[in-house]
C-alpha positions in Angstrom: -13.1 -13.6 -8.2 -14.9 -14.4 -5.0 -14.2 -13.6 -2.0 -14.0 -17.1 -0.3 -10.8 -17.7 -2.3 -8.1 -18.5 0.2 -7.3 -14.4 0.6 -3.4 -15.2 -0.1 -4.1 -16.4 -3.3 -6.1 -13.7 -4.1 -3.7 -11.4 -3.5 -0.8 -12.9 -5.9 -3.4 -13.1 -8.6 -4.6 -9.4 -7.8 -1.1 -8.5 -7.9 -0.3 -9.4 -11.1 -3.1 -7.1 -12.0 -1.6 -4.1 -10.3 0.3 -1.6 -12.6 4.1 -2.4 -11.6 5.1 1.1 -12.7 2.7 2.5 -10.2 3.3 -0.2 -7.5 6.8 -0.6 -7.1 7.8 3.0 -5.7 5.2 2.0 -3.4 6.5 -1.2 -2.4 9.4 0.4 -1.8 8.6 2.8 0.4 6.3 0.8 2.8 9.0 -1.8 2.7 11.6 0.7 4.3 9.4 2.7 6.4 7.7 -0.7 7.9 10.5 -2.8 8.5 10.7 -4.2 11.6 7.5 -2.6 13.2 6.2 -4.4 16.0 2.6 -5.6 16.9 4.1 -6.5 20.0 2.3 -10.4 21.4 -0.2 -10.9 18.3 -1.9 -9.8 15.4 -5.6 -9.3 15.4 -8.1 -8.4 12.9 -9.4 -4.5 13.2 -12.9 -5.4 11.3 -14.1 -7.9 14.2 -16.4 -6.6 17.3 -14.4 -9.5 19.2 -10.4 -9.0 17.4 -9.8 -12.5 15.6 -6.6 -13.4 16.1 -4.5 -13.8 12.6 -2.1 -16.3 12.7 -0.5 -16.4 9.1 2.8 -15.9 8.3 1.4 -13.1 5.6 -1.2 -10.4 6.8 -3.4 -8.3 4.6 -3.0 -4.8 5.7 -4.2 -1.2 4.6 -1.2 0.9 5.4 -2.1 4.9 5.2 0.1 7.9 4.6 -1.7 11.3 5.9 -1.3 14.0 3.8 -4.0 16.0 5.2 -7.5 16.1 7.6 -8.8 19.2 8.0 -10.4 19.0 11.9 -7.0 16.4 13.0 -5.0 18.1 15.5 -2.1 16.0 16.4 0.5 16.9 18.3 2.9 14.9 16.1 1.9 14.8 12.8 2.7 10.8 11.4 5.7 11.0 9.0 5.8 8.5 6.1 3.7 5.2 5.8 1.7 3.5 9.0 -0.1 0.3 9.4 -3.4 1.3 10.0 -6.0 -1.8 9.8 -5.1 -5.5 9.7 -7.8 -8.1 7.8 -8.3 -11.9 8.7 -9.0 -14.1 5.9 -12.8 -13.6 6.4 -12.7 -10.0 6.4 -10.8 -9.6 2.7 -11.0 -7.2 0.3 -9.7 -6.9 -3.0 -9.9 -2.7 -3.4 -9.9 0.2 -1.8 -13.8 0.5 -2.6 -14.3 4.2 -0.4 -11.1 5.8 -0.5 -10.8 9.5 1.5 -9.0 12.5 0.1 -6.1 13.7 2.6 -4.5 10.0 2.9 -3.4 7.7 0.8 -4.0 4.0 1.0 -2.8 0.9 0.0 -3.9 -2.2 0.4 -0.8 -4.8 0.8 0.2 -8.0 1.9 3.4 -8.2 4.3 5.3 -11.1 5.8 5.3 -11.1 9.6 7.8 -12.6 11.8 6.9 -14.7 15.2 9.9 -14.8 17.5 10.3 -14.2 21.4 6.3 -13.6 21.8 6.6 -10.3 19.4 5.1 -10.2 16.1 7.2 -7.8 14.1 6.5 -6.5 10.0 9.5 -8.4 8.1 9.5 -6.9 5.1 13.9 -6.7 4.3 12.9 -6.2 0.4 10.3 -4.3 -1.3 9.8 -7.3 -3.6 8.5 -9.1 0.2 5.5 -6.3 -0.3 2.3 -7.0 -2.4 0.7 -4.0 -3.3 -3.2 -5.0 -4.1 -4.6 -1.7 -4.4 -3.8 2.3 -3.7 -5.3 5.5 -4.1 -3.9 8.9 -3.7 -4.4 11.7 -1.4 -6.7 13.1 -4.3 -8.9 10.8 -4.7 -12.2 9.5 -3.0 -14.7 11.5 -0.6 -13.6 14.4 1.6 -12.7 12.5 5.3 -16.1 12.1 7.3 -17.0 15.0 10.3 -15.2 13.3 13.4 -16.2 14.2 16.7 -15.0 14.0 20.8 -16.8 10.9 21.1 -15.5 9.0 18.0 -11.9 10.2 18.8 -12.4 8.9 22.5 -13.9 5.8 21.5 -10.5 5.2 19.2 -7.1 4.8 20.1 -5.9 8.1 20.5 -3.6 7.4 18.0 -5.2 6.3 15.5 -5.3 8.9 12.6 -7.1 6.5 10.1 -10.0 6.7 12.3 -11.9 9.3 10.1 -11.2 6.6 6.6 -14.5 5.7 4.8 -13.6 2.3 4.5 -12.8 1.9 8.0 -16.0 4.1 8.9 -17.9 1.3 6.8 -16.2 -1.8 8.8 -17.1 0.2 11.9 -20.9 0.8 11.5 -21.1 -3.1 10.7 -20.0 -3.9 14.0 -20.4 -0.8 16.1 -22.8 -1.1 19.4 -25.9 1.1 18.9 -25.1 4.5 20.8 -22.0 4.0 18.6 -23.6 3.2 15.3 -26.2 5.8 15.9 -23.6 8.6 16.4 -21.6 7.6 13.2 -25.0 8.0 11.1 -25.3 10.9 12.7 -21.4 12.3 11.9 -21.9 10.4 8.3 -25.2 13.1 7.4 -23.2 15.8 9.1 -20.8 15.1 6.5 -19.5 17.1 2.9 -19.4 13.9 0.8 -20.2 10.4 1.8 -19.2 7.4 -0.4 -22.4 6.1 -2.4 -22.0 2.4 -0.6 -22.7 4.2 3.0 
């Protein structure tokens, strides 16, 4: 299917291709740990240099559990399912194509609600949740070396940083001390996904 089919579309007729058996306990645990989080004013791709603004009433979203990283130190460890990376229509995916032992994925589709300028996750039931892909802790390429200066140059809250498939959206839009030092961290590194 390409990937210039209208991305909601593509993800009802992905979902029909996901397992139910293994998608619903998902669907409803990200429905009841996401409900009601807020994106505060807007919604903005995570894959643009400049964040596109998304304006659909339905986002595509990798949401992340972290089970483990081994050089994270957090002084609160996340409990349960976050959102971690929000996609615009032109940045769509239909798999998890690098996923990263120590946190499971999932790529979904959630409805959003618009009211008194905050943009909140409305997701009352799990059948409101589109599960398009996942991938467990176990699977995928150990996480990539981080360093200071990646972990500065993220939010410091932002565990996913060390993902292989947000490494790979990074290095296509990352300025060049940037880009240079992820190449660098990506050879430094115990496995690398074959696509890097």
């Amino acid at each position: 299917m390409p990937l210039d089919t209208p991305l909601f579309h593509l993800g009802f007729n992905l979902q029909a291709e996901v397992n139910e058996n293994m998608s619903d306990p998902i669907r409803r645990e990200i429905a009841e740990e996401l409900h009601a989080l807020s994106f505060e004013e807007d919604i903005a791709c995570d894959y643009h240099d400049r964040p596109k603004t998304i304006s659909k009433d339905e986002v595509l979203i990798e949401a992340i559990r972290l089970i483990d990283h081994p050089q994270l130190r957090l002084e609160e460890w996340p409990d349960g399912w976050i959102l971690d990376a929000a996609r615009c229509s032109d940045c769509g995916v239909e798999t998890i194509e690098e996923p990263t032992k120590g946190f499971e994925e999932a790529l979904v589709i959630l409805p959003v609600n618009r009211s008194n300028n905050v943009v909140s996750v409305d997701t009352p039931e799990p059948s409101d949740v589109s599960v398009l892909a996942y991938s467990p802790a176990t699977e995928g390429c150990h996480p990539m070396t981080i360093s200071q200066m990646l972990m500065d140059a993220a939010d410091p809250d932002d565990v996913g940083i060390a993902r292989w498939i947000r490494i790979k959206g990074a290095l296509d839009g990352a300025p060049d001390p940037l880009r240079a030092h992820l190449e660098q961290l990506i050879k430094q590194s115990n496995e690398v996904p074959t696509s890097l």
